[in-house]
N, C-alpha and C positions, 0 to 999 in steps of 0.2 A: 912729281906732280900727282902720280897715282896713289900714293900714300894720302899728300893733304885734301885730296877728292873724297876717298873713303874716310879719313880722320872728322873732315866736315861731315861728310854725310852721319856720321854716328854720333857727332855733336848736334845737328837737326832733329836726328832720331829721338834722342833721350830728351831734347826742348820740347816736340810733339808729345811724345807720352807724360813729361810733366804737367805741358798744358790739358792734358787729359785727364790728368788726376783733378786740376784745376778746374777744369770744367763742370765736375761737379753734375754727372748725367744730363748734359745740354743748359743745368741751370745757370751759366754764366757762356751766353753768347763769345765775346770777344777771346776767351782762351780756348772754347771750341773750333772758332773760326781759324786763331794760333794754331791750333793741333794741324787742320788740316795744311795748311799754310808750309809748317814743318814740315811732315810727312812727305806732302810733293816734293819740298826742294829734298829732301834725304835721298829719297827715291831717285829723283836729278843727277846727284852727284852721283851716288852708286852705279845708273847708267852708265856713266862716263868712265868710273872706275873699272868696269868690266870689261870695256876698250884692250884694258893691259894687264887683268889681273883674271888667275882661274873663279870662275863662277862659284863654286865650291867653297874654294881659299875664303875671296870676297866676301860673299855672302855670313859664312863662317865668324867673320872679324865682325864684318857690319852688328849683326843679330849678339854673338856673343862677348862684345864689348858695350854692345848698347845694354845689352842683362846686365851684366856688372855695374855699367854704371848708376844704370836704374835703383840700383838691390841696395848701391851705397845712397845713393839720393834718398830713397825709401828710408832708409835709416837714418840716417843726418837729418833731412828735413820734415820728414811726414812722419817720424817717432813709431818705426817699424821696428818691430824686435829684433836684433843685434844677434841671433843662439849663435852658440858655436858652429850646431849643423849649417844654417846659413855660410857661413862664412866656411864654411866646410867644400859647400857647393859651391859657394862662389869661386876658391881657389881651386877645384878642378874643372870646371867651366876656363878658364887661366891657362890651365896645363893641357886643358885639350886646344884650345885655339895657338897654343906655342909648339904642339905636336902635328897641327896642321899644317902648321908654316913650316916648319923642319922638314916636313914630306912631300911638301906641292912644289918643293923648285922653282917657287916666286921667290926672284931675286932684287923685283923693281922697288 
């Protein structure tokens, strides 16, 4: 259950920040409202996720899976450049959050 707590919350996370790009510096009301809508319930879950999971770990996966997914989103849909370097960072972004886990002893 602790997994699909954090899984959702970084699913709301990367909704919120889409809706932010969407919003367009407050000029479209209803995807700024969206953003923050997102954000609280991310936040929500995450709470909950910290119940069973290190702060650390959590947080960790939360922020640096919502990057990744953001950095592809950015690319696929809002036509962000694709450089090698990117995708550089993004797969160590990757290999840090899989060396996180390997060393924090979350087993849930």
């Amino acid at each position: 259950m602790t997994w699909m707590l954090l899984a959702l919350g970084i699913a709301l996370e990367v909704s919120g920040t889409i809706c932010m790009k969407l919003a367009g510096g407050f000029l479209r009301p209803r995807a700024a409202i969206l953003m923050y809508v997102f954000y609280g319930l991310s936040l929500t879950t995450l709470t909950f996720a910290f119940r069973h999971i290190d702060i650390a770990f959590g947080y960790a996966v939360w922020s640096g899976a919502g990057l990744v997914l953001i950095a592809a989103t950015g690319m696929l849909w809002f036509d962000e450049p694709a450089t090698l370097t990117r995708l550089l960072c993004i797969t160590l972004v990757l290999v840090g959050l899989i060396g996180l886990h390997l060393t924090s002893g979350a087993t849930r």
